[in-house]
Each structure stands twice: as C-alpha cells, then as structure tokens.
N, C-alpha and C positions, 0 to 999 in steps of 0.2 A: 078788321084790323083797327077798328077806332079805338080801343082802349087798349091796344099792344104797343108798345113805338120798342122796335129793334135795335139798341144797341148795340151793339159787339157780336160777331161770328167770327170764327175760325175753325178752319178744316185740321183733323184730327187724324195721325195715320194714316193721308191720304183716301178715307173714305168715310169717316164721322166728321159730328158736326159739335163744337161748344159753344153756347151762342148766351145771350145776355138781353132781358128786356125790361121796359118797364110797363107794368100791368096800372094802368088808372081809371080810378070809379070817380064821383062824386065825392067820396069821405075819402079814400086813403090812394095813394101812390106804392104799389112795393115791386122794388128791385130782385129782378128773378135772374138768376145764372142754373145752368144746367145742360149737362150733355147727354147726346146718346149712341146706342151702340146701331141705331139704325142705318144702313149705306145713305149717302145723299147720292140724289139723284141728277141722272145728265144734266136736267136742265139747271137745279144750282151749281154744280160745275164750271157750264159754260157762263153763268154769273161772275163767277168769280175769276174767272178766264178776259173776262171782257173788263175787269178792270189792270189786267197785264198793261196795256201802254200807258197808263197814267200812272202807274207804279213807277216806269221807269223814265216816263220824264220827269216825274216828281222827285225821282231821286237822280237826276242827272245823267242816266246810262246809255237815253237814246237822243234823237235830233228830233225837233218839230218836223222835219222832212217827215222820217220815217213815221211819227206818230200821224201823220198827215194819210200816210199810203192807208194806217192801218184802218183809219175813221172810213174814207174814200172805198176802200173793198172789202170793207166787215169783215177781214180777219187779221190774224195775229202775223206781224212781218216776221221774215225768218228770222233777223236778227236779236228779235225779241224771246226763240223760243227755251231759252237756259233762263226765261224767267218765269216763277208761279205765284200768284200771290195766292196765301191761306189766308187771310185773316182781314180784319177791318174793324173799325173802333169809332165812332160817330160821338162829336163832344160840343160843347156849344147849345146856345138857342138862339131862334130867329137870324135874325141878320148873323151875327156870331158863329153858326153851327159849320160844321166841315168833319173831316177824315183824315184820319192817319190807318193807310194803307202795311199789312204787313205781308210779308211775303219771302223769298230767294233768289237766287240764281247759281246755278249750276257752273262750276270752272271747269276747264280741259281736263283734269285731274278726278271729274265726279265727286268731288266734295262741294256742299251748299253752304254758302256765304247766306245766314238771315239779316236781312234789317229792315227798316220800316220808312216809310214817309217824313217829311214834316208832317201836322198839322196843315191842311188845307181849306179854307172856307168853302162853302156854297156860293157863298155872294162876292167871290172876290177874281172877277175875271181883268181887273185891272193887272193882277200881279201874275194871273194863271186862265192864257188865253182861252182854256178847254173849260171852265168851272160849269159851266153847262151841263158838258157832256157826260161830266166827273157824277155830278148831281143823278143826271138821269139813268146813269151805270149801275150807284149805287140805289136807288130808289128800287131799280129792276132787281138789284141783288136785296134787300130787304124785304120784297112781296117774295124772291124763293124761300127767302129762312122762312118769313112766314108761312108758305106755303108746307114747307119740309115741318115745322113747328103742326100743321093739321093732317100731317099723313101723307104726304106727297116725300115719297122714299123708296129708293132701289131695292129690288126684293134682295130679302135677306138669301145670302148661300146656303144648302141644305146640302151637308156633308152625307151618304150614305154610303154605299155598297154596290159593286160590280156584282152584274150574276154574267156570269160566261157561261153559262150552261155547262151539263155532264162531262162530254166532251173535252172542250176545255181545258177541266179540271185538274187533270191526267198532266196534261200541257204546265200546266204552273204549279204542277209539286214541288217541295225542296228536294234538293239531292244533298244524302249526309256525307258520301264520300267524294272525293274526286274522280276517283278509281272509274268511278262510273261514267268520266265522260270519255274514258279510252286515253288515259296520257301516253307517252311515248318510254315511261322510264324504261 
C-alpha cells in the first residue's frame, strides 16, 4: 500500500463499495475514483461500524460516558444502535490531516436523517479527547478498503434454481380454475 493512500469510501446500497485514492510514482500522482459491484466483506463492515461512536460524538448525539462504555467493551452501546456510518473522506497533510465522518440515523418513524461530521484532525486531541482512537479506527478502516480494493470481498450471490424432484412437481402446479379447489358455491 506505499503508493496507494485511501482517500474517500463509502458504502453503496448497503453492500458495495465507492471509494477514492491517490496512486503515487516517482513522476506522476493520479486521483482515482471508482466503484464496484462486488459485496464488501464482514470485516470492512465492522470497519466501518467501529467508527459509529465518533460519528456520534463528533456530531453531538452521544455523552463521553457512553462513548466511554463503548471503547471499555469493544462494542457498539445500545444507544448508539439507530446509528450507521457509510462513508469517510480523509483531507489535510501532516500535522493538518483528519476526517469528516458520514453516516445516519435511524428515527422511531424508520426514516434516515443523513449528515456528516465536522472536519476533525489527527493531531488535535486538545479539542477531541479521542483523536487517537479516531486515527487508529480509521487507519484500520483504510488497510479494509485497501484490502476490499485487492480482492478481499463477500462472495457474490448466485441466483439459480430449485430442483424439487419429480415428486414434487405435481405439488407446485398452477391450478387454472378455482372450481378445483372444491369452493362451497
């Protein structure tokens, strides 16, 4: 991954991926976008799952308590679970660099509210006690795209055909009339 650097993912339909890099040589730098039809797999999933509590303290929804519980027992608190993030967008260099997290949440109603983060740095745990954690979340989530980007992807579905045997067959005819199932007229 030395001459990949991951910019931008976002999850697609709930199970693609659109994602954004930049490819760098010696002579040139070029900006690549592109998506695909292949599923991602559990484990970018849970990538992107595991930046749920910084999504939502970054956007004010939860308590450091609760972001607290979630660090402490590696999973997602229940109060967090009407939240998903799809997406992530990496901008900045060196000292300067951070994320704007995007994502949902789900209302009593089943309709999804999208919005996104501020801009958050790497280096800036002065104003965001977690930048660490933020870092190393998305780092993890970066080596999946990469990973999904070399073939690491959920088998695709293979739509085919029932054989019920002879038997069966008999069993799952259509009937043209009704007559035939003995009505009462």
């Amino acid at each position: 991954m030395n001459n990949i650097e991951i910019k931008k993912a976002k999850i697609k339909n709930g199970i693609f991926l659109a994602y954004e890099y930049l490819e760098k040589t010696d002579n040139y730098e070029n900006k690549i976008s592109t998506s695909s039809d292949a599923p991602i797999h559990d484990d970018l999933r849970e990538s992107f799952k595991a930046l749920v509590p910084h999504f939502a303290l970054l956007t004010e929804e939860t308590t450091k308590k609760t972001f607290d519980s979630c660090i402490k027992s590696g999973k997602i608190h229940d109060s967090l679970g009407k939240f998903e993030v799809t997406g992530f967008t990496i901008g900045g260099n060196g000292d300067t660099e951070g994320v704007v997290i995007s994502g949902h949440k789900v209302l009593e109603s089943g309709n999804k509210v999208n919005f996104s983060t501020p801009f958050q740095m790497f280096d800036d745990s002065e104003n965001y006690d977690y930048a660490t954690e933020l870092l190393e979340a998305v780092e993890q989530l970066k080596n999946e795209v990469y990973e999904y980007m070399e073939g690491k992807q959920a088998p695709k579905m293979v739509v085919g055909t029932l054989d019920f045997g002879e038997e069966d067959e008999e069993a799952f005819q259509m009937v043209d009339d009704l007559e035939d199932f003995g009505s009462d007229e």
